[in-house]
VMD Tcl script that draws the C-alpha trace (Angstrom):
set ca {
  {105.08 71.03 109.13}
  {104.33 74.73 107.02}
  {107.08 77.01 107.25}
  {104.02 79.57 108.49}
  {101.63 78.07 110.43}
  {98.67 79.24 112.52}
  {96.54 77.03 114.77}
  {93.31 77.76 115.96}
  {93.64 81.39 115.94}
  {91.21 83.61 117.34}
  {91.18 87.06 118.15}
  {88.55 89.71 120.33}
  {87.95 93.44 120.92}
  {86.41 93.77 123.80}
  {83.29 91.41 123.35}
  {83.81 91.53 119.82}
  {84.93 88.20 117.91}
  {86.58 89.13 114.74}
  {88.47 86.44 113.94}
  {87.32 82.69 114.42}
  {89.10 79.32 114.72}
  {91.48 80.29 112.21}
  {93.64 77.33 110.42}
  {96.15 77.31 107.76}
  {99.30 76.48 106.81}
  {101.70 78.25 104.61}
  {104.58 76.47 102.74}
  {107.82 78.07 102.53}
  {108.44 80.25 99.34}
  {104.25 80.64 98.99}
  {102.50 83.65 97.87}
  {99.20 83.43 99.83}
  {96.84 86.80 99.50}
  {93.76 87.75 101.91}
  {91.53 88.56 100.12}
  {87.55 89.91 101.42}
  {85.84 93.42 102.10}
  {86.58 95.95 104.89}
  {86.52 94.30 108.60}
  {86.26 90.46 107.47}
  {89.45 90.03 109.42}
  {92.29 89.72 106.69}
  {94.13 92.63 108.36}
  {93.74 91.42 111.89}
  {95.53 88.13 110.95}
  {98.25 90.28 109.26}
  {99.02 92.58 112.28}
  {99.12 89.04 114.66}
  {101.91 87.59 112.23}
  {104.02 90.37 112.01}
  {103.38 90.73 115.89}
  {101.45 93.98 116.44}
  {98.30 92.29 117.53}
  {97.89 89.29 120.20}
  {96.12 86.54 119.49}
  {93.16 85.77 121.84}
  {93.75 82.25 121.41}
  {95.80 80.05 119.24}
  {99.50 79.99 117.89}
  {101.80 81.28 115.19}
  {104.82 79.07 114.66}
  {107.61 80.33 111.66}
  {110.14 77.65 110.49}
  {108.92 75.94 114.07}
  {109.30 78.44 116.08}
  {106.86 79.56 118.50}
  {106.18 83.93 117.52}
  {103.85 84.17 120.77}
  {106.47 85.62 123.38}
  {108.32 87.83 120.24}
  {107.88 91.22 120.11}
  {107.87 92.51 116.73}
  {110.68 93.89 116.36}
  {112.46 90.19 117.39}
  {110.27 88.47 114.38}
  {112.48 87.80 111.49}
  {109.30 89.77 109.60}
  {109.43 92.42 106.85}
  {106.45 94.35 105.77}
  {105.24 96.99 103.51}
  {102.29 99.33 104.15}
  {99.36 101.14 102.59}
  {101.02 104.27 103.11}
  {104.45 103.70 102.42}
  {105.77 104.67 105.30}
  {109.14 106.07 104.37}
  {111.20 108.83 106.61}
  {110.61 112.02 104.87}
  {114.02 112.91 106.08}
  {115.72 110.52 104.76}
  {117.07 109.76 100.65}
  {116.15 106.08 99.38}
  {119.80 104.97 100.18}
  {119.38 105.91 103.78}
  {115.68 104.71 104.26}
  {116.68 100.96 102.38}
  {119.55 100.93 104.81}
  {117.84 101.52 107.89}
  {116.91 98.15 109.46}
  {120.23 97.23 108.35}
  {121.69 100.19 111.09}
  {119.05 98.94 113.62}
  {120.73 95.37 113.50}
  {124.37 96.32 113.67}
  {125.57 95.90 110.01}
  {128.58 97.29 109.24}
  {128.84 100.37 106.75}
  {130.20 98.03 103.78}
  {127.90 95.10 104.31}
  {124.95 98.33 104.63}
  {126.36 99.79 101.36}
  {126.54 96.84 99.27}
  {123.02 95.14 100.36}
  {121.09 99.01 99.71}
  {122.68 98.31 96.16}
  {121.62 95.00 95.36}
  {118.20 96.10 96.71}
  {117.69 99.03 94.72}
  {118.93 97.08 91.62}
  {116.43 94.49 92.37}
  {113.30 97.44 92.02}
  {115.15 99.35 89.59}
  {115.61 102.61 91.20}
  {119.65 102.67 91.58}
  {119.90 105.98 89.77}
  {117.16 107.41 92.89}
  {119.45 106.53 95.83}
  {120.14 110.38 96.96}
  {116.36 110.96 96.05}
  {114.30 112.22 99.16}
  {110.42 110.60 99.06}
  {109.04 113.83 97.92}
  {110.75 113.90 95.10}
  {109.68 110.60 93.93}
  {106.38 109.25 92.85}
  {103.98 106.88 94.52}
  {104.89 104.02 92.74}
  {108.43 104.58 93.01}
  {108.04 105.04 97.22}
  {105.81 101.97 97.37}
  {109.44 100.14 95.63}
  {111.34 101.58 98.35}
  {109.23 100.49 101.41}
  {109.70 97.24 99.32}
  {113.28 96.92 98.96}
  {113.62 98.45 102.86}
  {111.29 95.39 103.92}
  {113.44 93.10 102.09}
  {116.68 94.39 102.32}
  {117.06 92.38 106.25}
  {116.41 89.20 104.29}
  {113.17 88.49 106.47}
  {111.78 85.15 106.61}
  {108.24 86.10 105.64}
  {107.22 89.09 103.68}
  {104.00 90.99 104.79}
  {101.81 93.08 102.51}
  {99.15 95.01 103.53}
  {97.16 96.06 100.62}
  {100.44 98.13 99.46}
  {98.32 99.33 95.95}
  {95.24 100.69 97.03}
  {96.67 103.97 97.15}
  {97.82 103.87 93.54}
  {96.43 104.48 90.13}
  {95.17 101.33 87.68}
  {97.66 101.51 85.48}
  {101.01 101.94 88.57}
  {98.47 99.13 90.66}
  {98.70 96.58 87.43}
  {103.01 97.12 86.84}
  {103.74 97.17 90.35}
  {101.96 93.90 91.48}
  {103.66 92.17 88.67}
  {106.91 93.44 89.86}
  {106.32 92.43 93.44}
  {105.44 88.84 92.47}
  {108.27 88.60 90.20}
  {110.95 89.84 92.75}
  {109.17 87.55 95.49}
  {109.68 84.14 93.33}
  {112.91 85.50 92.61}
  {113.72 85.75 96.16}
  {111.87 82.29 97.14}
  {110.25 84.66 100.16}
  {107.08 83.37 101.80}
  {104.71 86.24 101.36}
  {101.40 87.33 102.83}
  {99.26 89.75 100.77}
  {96.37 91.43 102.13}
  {93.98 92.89 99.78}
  {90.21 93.72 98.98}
  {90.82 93.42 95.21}
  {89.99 90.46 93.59}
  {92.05 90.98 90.34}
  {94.77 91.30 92.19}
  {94.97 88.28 94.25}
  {93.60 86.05 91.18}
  {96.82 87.66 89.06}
  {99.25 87.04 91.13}
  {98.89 84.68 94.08}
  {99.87 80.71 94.88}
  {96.83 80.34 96.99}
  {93.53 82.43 98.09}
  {92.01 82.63 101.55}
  {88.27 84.51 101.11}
  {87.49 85.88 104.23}
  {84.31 86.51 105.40}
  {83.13 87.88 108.70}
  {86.10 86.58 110.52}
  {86.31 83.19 108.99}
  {87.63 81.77 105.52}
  {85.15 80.88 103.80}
  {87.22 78.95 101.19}
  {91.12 78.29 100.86}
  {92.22 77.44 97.55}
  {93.90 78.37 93.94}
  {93.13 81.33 91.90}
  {91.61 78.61 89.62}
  {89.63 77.03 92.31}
  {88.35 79.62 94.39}
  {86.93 81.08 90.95}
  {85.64 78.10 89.23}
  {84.57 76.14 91.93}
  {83.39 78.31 94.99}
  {82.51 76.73 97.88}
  {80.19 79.42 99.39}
  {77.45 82.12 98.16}
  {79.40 84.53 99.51}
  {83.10 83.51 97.31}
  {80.47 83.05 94.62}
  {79.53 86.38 94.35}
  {82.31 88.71 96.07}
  {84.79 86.42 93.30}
  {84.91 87.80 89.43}
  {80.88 88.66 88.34}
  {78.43 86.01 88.81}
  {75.07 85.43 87.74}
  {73.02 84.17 90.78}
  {69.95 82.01 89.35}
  {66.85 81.05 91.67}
  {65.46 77.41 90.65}
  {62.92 75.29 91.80}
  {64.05 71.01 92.25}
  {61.97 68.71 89.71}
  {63.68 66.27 89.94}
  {67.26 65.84 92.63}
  {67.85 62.28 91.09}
  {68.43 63.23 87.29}
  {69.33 67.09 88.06}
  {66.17 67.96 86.95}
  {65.30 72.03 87.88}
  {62.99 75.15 86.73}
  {64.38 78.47 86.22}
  {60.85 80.41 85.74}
  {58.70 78.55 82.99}
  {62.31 76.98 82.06}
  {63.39 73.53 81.84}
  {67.04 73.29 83.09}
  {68.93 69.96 83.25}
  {72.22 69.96 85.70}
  {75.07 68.27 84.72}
  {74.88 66.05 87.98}
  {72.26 64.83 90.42}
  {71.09 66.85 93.24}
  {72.16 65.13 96.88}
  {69.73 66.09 99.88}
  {67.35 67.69 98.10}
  {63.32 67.01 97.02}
  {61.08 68.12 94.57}
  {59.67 71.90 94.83}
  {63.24 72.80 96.97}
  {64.53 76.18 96.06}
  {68.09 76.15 95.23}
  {70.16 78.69 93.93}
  {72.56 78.41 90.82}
  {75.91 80.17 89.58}
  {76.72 81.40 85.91}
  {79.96 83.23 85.22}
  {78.88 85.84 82.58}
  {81.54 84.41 79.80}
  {79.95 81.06 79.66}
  {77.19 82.21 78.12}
  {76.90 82.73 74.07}
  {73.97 83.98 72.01}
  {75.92 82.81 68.48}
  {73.48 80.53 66.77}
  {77.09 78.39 66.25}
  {78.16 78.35 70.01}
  {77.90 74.74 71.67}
  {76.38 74.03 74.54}
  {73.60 71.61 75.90}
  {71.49 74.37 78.04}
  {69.96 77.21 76.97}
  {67.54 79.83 78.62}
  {65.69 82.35 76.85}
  {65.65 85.57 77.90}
  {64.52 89.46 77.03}
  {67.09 92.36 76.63}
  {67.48 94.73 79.48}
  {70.24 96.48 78.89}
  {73.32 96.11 76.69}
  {77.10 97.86 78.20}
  {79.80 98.69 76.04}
  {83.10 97.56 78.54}
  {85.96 98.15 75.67}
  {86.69 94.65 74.64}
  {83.77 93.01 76.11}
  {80.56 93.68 75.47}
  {77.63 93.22 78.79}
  {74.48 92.46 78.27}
  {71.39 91.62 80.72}
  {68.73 89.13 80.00}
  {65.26 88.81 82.02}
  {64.86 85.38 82.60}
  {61.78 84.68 84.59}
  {62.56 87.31 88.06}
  {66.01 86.84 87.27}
  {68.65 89.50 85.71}
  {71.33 87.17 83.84}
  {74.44 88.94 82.80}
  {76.82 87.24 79.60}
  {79.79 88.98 77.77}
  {80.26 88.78 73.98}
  {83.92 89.93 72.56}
  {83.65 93.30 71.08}
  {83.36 92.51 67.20}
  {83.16 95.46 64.84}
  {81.12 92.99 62.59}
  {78.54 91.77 64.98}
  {75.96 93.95 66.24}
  {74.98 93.47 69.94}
  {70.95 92.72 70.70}
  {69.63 95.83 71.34}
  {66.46 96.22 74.04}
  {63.52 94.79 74.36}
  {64.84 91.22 71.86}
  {63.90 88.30 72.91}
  {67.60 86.10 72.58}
  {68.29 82.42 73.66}
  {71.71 82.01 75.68}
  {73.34 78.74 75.24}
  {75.99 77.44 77.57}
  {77.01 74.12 78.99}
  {75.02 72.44 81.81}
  {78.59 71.60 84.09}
  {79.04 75.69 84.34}
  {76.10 75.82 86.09}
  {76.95 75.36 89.59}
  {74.93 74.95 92.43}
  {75.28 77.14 95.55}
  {75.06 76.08 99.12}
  {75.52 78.28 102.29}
}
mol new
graphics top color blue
foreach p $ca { graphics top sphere $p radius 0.5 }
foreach p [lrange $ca 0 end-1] q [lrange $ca 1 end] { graphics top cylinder $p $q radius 0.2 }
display resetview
């Protein structure tokens, strides 16, 4: 059995459904992130785990125990929040202790767990700090250590870096997933960024309108996605319409354009529209980059990104999107050219609903 498990959980406002037949099981230790756009649900599931919301149906067992009749506040949970959350009158030492006080520890076991929290995020030197006199990075460490400092059995984050700049957003997420393997916790990330869960997470559950659309590794939910919808909400993606020539040798049209798929097409007949994926770096307009496909295709619009150059083909009513490294030495097609774009047949993947 998974250390967190939930069972056919489902969950209503009124006669609104927004979570359906949810499944999964998470293994002890496991850094799972939600990831999907404003009201898909991701949240929801959060607030039913850590105990604030009821589930209309289904159940949430931790280490086999049964969390239905628990009242937060009797769930071995910890969790951090968007906002922090930190007592404004209190100094870091005081607001790390405090769950500690709320469960009886005594003033030496208090002391020396506050310490080997704050040495854990770094911020020792801050304990008589007050949050106001600390930045939001270094409050978002706090709520961190304060969640973990009761030695919870699952760790709860809900989206605790949207409030933060890039830069603070890209250190601090590699912090928290250092400190959880180093702590072996069972964590639960909630997020709408995609970087973020692809950078640092064990496993990936897409949601999408109350379901998951696809459960999987940071490798498989963006190389193989099960769905249009992880298709295009996961990394950029180049969504191709084609017409079926022929399903038995992977035979399709993209325009005027003879394609060839890397494998046959099941349940499909001649003159079916299908839809296809590209990821924009497995395309190359080098004369020297391999590949057994190619599409040719008219300059629309070239983006400097830094290190990556973006450019946009027209290829039949289709915008295609590829990236090119930023060379000082290689001048990027300008508008208007008419370019080929090479790229392997198995990287074009075919979409279903």
């Amino acid at each position: 059995m998974s250390f967190l498990s939930l069972t056919n959980i489902k969950k209503s406002f009124g006669p609104v459904q927004v979570v359906h037949d949810f499944n999964m099981g998470i293994e002890k230790g496991e850094f799972v992130s939600f990831l999907g756009p404003s009201g898909c649900g991701k949240t929801t599931i959060l607030r039913m785990i850590a105990g604030f919301e009821t589930p209309s149906d289904g159940r949430i067992t931790i280490d086999g125990k049964d969390q239905g009749s628990l009242k937060p506040n009797q769930r071995n949970i910890g969790m951090v929040f968007q906002a922090y959350a930190l007592f404004p009158n209190m100094n870091v030492h005081d607001n790390v202790a405090f769950g500690l006080k709320v469960a009886g520890a005594s003033r030496s076991e208090i002391d020396t767990r506050v310490k080997q929290m704050l040495g854990l995020i770094k911020l020792d030197h801050l304990a008589d700090r007050f949050p106001y006199q600390m930045s939001g990075g270094q409050q978002q460490r706090v709520a961190l250590a304060r969640a973990l400092a009761v030695k919870p059995q699952v760790l709860l984050l809900d989206e605790p870096l949207s409030a933060l700049d890039a830069k603070i957003r890209v250190s601090l997420r590699e912090e928290i997933r250092q400190i959880q393997q180093q702590l072996g916790i069972t964590t639960v990330f909630v997020t709408h960024d995609q970087e973020e869960a692809l950078s640092i997470s064990d496993r990936i559950v897409v949601m999408n309108a109350g379901r998951a659309d696809q459960i999987g590794t940071p490798f498989e939910i963006y190389n193989t996605p099960a769905t249009r919808f992880v298709a295009s909400f996961v990394g950029t993606l180049n969504i191709i319409e084609a017409k079926v020539a022929d399903p038995a040798t992977g035979a399709v049209m993209v325009g005027d354009q003879p394609v060839t798929l890397a494998e046959p097409i099941a349940n499909l007949k001649g003159g079916d529209t299908i839809s296809l994926a590209l990821r924009p770096e497995a395309g190359s307009i080098a004369e020297s980059a391999s590949g057994d496909t190619s599409l040719v295709g008219e300059v629309e619009a070239t983006n400097f990104l830094g290190s990556v150059i973006r450019t946009r083909l027209r290829v039949g009513n289709d915008l295609i999107s590829f990236d090119m490294f930023n060379n000082p030495g290689v001048v990027p097609p300008s508008y208007g050219e008419s370019v080929k774009l090479r790229f392997a047949a198995k990287d074009l993947l075919v979409i279903r609903e």
